[in-house]
Kinemage of the C-alpha trace (Angstrom):
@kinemage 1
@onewidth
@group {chain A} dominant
@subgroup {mainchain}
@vectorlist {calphas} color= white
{ca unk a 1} P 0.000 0.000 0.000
{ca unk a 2} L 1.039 3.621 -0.974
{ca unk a 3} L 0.440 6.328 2.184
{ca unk a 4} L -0.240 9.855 1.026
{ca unk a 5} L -0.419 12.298 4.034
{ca unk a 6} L -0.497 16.225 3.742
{ca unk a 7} L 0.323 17.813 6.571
{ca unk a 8} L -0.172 21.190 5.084
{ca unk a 9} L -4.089 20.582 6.360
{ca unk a 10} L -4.971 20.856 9.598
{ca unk a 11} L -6.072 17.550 11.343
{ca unk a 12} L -4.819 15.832 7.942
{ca unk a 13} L -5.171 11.908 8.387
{ca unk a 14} L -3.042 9.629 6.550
{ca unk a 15} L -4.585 7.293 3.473
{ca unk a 16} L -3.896 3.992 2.053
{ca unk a 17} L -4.109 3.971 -1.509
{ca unk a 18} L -3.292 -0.220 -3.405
{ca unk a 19} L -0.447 0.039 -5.316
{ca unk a 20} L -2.280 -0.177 -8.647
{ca unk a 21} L -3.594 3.004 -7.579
{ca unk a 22} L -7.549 1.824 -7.864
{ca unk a 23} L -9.472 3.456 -4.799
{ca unk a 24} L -12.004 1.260 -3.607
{ca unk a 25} L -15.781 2.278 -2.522
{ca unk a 26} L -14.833 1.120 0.937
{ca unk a 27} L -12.357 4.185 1.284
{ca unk a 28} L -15.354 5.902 0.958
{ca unk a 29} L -16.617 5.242 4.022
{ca unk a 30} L -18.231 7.788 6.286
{ca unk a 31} L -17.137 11.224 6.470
{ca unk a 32} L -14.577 10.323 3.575
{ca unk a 33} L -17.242 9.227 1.405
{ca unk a 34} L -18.840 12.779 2.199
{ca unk a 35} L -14.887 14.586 2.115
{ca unk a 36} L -14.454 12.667 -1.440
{ca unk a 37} L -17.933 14.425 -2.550
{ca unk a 38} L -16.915 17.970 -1.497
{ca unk a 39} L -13.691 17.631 -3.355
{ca unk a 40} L -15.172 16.499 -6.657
{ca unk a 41} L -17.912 19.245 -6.281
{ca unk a 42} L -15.174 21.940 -5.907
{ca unk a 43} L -13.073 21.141 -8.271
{ca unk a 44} L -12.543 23.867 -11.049
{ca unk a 45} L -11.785 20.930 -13.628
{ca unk a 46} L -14.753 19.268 -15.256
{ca unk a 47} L -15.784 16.062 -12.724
{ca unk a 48} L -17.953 12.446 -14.141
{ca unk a 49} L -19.128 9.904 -12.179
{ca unk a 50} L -20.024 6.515 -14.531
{ca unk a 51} L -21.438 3.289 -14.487
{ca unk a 52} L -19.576 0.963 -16.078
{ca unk a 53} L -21.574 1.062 -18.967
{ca unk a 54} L -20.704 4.604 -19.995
{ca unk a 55} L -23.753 6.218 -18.323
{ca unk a 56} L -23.011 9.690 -16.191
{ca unk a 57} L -24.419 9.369 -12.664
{ca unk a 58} L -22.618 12.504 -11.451
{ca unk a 59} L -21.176 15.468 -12.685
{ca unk a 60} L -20.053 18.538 -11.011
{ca unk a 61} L -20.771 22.595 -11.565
{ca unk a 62} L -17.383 22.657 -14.025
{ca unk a 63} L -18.624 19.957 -16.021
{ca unk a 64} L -22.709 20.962 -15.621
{ca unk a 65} L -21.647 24.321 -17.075
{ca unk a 66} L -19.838 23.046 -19.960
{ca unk a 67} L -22.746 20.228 -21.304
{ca unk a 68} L -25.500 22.696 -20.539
{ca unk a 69} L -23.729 25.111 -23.571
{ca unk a 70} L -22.510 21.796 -25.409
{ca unk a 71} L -26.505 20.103 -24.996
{ca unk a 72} L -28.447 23.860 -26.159
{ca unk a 73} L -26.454 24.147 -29.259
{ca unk a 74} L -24.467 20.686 -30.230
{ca unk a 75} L -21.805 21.256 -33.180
{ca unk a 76} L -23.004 20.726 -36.564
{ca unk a 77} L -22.523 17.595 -37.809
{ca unk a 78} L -22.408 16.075 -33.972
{ca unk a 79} L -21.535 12.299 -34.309
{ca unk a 80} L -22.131 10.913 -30.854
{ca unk a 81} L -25.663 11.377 -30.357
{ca unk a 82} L -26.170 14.594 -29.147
{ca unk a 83} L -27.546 16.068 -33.024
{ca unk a 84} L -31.054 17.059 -31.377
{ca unk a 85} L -29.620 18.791 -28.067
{ca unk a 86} L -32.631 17.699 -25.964
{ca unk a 87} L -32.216 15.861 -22.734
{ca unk a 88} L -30.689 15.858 -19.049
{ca unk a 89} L -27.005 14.479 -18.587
{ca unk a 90} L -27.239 11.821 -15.761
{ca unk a 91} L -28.536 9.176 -17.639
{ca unk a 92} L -26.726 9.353 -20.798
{ca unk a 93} L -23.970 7.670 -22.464
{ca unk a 94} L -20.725 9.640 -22.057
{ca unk a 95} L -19.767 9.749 -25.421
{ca unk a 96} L -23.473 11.282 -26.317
{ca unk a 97} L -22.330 14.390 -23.997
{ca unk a 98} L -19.298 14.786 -25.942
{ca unk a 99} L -20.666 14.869 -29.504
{ca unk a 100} L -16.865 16.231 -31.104
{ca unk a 101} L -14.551 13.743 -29.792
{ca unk a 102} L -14.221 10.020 -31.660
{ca unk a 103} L -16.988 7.476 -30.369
{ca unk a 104} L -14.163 4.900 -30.617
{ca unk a 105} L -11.570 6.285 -28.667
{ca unk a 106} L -14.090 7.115 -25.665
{ca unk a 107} L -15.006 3.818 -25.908
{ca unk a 108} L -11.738 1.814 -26.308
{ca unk a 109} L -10.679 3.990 -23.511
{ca unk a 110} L -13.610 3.497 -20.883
{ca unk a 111} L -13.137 -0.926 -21.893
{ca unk a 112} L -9.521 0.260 -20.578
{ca unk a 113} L -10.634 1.823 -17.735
{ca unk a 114} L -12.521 -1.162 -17.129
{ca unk a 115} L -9.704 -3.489 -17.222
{ca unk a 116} L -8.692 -2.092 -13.728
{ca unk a 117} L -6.288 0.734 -15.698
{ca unk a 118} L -6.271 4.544 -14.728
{ca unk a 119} L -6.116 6.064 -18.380
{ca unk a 120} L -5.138 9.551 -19.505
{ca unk a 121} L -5.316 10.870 -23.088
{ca unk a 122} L -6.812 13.998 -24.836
{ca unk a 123} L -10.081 14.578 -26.331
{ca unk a 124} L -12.081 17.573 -28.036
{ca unk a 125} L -14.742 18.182 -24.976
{ca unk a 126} L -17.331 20.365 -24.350
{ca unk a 127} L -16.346 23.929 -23.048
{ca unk a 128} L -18.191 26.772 -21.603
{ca unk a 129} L -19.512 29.056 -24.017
{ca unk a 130} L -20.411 26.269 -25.947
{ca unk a 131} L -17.011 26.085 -27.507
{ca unk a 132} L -15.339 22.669 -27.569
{ca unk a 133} L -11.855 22.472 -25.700
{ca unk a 134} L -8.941 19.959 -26.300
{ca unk a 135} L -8.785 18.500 -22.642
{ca unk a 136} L -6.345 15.985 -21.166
{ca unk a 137} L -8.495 13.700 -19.564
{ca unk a 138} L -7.788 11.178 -16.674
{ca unk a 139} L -10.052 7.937 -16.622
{ca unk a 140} L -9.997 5.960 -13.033
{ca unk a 141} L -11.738 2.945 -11.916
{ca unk a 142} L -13.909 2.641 -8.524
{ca unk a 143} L -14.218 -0.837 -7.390
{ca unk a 144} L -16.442 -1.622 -4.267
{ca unk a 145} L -15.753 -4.104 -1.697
{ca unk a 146} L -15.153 -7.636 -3.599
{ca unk a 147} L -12.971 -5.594 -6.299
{ca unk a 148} L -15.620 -5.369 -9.054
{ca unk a 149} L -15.635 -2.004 -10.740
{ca unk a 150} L -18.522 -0.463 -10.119
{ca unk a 151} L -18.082 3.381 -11.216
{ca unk a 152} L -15.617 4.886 -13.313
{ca unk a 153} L -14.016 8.376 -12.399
{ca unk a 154} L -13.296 11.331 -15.683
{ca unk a 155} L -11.865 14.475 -14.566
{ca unk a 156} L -11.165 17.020 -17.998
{ca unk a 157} L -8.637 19.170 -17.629
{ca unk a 158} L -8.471 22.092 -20.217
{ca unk a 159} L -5.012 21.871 -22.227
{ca unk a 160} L -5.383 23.833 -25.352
{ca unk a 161} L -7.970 25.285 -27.589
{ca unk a 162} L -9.646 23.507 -31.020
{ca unk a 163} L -9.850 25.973 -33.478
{ca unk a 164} L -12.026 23.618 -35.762
């Protein structure tokens, strides 16, 4: 087991993280579970929550901000789904939420992800504004108690611009 401790923070505790890196519902527990929440709610980077199929369960303000542009006006010529703009997030497939980047790569990254790997790569995402955004993107699995993965973690990072 990795330990990461900060002691920057006051009353900062020490965690145990595997050493494939996958964090594991039980960490969750309790007040962490509600800590974990808080910190994916205040990020300024663009925060998922999946089901292993691909469906968004969560999101936070970042990322609400960017699909609500992305969902009232999708790109012309959308690919993934999202042509007719209508419809909530949670619920939907991830790759219908981010109708310029390649249905095959989100895909073939998320049966990655899957696998029990933490995957990063870019993609063209949705941006506020309604602007799409090349974003580095960091995939990591959730597994609960037995080790099955049971949620899937994307934070998007803005790293550039797409002038298309």
């Amino acid at each position: 087991m990795n330990k990461i401790m900060s002691s920057r923070l006051p009353g900062a505790s020490t965690v145990s993280l595997p050493a494939s890196g996958v964090f594991r519902m039980e960490d969750a527990a309790g007040s962490n579970a509600a800590l974990a929440l808080a910190l994916l709610r205040a990020l300024p980077d663009s925060v998922y929550l999946m089901d292993p199929d691909g469906r968004v369960t969560f999101m936070n303000r970042a990322a609400a901000a960017c699909l609500e542009a992305g969902l009232a006006h999708p790109p012309a010529g959308a690919q993934n789904g999202a042509q007719n703009g209508a419809g909530a997030p949670h619920g939907r497939f991830w790759w219908e939420l981010w109708p310029e980047a390649p249905v095959d790569q989100l895909k073939a990254q998320l049966a990655q992800s899957l696998e029990g790997d933490f995957c990063e790569f870019e993609a063209i995402c949705p941006g506020a504004g309604g602007w799409a955004q090349l974003c580095a993107v960091t995939l990591a699995p959730i597994e609960d108690m037995t080790g099955q993965i049971t949620k899937l973690l994307c934070i998007a990072r803005v790293s550039g611009s797409d002038s298309a």
